[in-house]
C-alpha positions in Angstrom: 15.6 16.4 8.5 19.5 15.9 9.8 21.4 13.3 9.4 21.8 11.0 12.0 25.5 9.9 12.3 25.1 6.7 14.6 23.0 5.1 12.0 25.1 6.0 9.3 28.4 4.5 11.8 26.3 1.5 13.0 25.0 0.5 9.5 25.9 -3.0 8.9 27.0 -1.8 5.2 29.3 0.8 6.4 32.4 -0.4 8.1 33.1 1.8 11.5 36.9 2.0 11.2 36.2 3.2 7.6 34.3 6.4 8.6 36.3 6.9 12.2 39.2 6.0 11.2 40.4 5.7 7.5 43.3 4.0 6.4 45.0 7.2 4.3 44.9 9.1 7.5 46.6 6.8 10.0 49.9 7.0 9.2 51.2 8.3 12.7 48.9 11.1 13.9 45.4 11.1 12.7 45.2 14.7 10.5 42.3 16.3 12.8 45.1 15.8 15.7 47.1 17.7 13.6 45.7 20.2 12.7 43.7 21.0 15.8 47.6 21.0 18.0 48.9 23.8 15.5 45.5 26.1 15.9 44.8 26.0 12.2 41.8 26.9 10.1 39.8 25.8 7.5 42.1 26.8 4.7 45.5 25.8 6.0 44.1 22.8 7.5 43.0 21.1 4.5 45.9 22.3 2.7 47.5 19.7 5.5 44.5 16.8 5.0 44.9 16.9 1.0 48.4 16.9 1.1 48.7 13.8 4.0 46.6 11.7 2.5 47.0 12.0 -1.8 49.6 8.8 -2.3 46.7 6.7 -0.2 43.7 8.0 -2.1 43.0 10.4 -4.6 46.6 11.2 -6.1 47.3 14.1 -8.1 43.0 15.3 -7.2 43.9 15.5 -3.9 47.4 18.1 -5.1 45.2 20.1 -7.0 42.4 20.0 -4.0 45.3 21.5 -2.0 46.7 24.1 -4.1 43.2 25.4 -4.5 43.0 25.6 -0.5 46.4 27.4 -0.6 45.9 29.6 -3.1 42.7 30.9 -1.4 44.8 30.6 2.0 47.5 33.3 0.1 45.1 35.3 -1.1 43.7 35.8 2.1 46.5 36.1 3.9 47.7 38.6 1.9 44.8 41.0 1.9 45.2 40.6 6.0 48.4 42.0 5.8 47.6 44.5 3.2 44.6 45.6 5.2 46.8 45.9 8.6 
């Protein structure tokens, strides 16, 4: 069974701004914006989210959530160019 996301949104529990649009990533451009304008991927584009938003939520989880995404994102990257 899949979740249904309007329910979830429209729950009188749940606050709609909250799930749409929370707080640590309004701060100027949304991160999705963001990251969808500069073509990136999965990797590099949470490298972007974790970094944005760790003073408003998670803190030093959030740089260590990163560096995991970049280190993955080098090692990648590298084996690209190693491979080409």
């Amino acid at each position: 069974m899949g979740c249904d996301n309007n329910k979830i949104i429209n729950s009188p529990d749940i606050k709609s701004d909250a799930v749409v649009h929370p707080n640590h990533y309004n701060k100027g451009i949304e991160c999705w914006d963001y990251t969808t304008s500069h073509d990136m991927g999965f990797l590099d584009g949470n490298v972007v989210k974790y970094v944005t938003r760790f003073k408003h939520k998670n803190g030093l989880q959030d740089l260590a959530k990163a560096k995991q995404y970049l280190d993955k994102l080098i090692e990648v990257e590298s084996s690209r160019i190693k491979n080409s």
